[in-house]
C-alpha positions as CSV (number, residue, x, y, z in Angstrom):
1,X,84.9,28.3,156.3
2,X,84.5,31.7,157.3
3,X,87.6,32.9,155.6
4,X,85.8,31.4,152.3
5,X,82.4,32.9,152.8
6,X,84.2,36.7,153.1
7,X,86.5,35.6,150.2
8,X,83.2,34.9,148.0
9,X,81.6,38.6,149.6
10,X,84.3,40.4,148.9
11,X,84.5,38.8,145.1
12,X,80.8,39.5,144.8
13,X,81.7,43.0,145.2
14,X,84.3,43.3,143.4
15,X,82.4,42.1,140.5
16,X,79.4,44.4,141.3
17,X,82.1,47.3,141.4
18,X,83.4,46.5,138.1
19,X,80.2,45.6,136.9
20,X,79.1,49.9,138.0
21,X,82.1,50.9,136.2
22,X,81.7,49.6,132.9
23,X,77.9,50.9,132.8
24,X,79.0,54.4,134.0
25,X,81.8,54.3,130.8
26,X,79.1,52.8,128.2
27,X,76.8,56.1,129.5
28,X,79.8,58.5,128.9
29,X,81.0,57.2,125.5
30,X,78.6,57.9,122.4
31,X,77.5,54.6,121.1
32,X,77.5,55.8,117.5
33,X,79.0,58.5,115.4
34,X,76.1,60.8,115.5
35,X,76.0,61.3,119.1
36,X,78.4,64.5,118.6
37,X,76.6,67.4,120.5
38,X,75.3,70.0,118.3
39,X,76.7,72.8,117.0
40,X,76.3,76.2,118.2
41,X,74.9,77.5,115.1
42,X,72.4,74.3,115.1
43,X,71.5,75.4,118.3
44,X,71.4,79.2,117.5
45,X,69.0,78.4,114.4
46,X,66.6,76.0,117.0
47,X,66.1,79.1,119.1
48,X,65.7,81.5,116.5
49,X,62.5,79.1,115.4
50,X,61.5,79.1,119.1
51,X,61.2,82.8,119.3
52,X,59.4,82.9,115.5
53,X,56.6,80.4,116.8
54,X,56.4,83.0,120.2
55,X,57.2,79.9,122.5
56,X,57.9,80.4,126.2
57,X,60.3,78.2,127.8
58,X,57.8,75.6,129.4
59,X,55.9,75.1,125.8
60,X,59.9,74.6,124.6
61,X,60.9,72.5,127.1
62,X,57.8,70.4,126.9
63,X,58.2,70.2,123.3
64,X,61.6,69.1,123.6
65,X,61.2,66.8,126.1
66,X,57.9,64.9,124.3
67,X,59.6,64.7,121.0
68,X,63.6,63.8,121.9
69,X,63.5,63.0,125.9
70,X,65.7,65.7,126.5
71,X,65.8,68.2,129.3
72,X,68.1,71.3,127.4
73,X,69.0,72.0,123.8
74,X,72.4,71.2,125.2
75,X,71.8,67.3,125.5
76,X,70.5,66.9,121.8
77,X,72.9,65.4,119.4
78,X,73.6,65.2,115.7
């Protein structure tokens, strides 16, 4: 009986292990096409416009993080 109990643990985990690994791949791999990271002159041209509307880095990052939920011009996509 207590053989069975750590056989059902240990498949619990094994489950909740496999369970962690296929989440962790789904966040690495785009889910579409268009979740290629942008291109350096897309993200040359964004900062070119940042420094024509005068913006500092926290109005930037604020806009960028209100509008897209992004942290860095680095995570956007195309």
């Amino acid at each position: 009986m207590r053989a069975q109990k750590l056989l059902n643990l240990l498949k619990e985990e094994l489950e909740t292990l496999k369970t962690q690994k296929e989440e962790k791949q789904q966040k690495a791999t785009p889910k579409r096409n268009g979740d290629k990271p942008l291109t350096q002159k897309q993200v040359k041209f964004i900062h070119v416009l940042r420094k024509e509307l005068g913006w500092d880095d926290n109005t930037y990052h604020s806009w960028l993080h209100s509008l897209f939920r992004k942290k860095s011009t680095k995570d956007l996509t195309r």
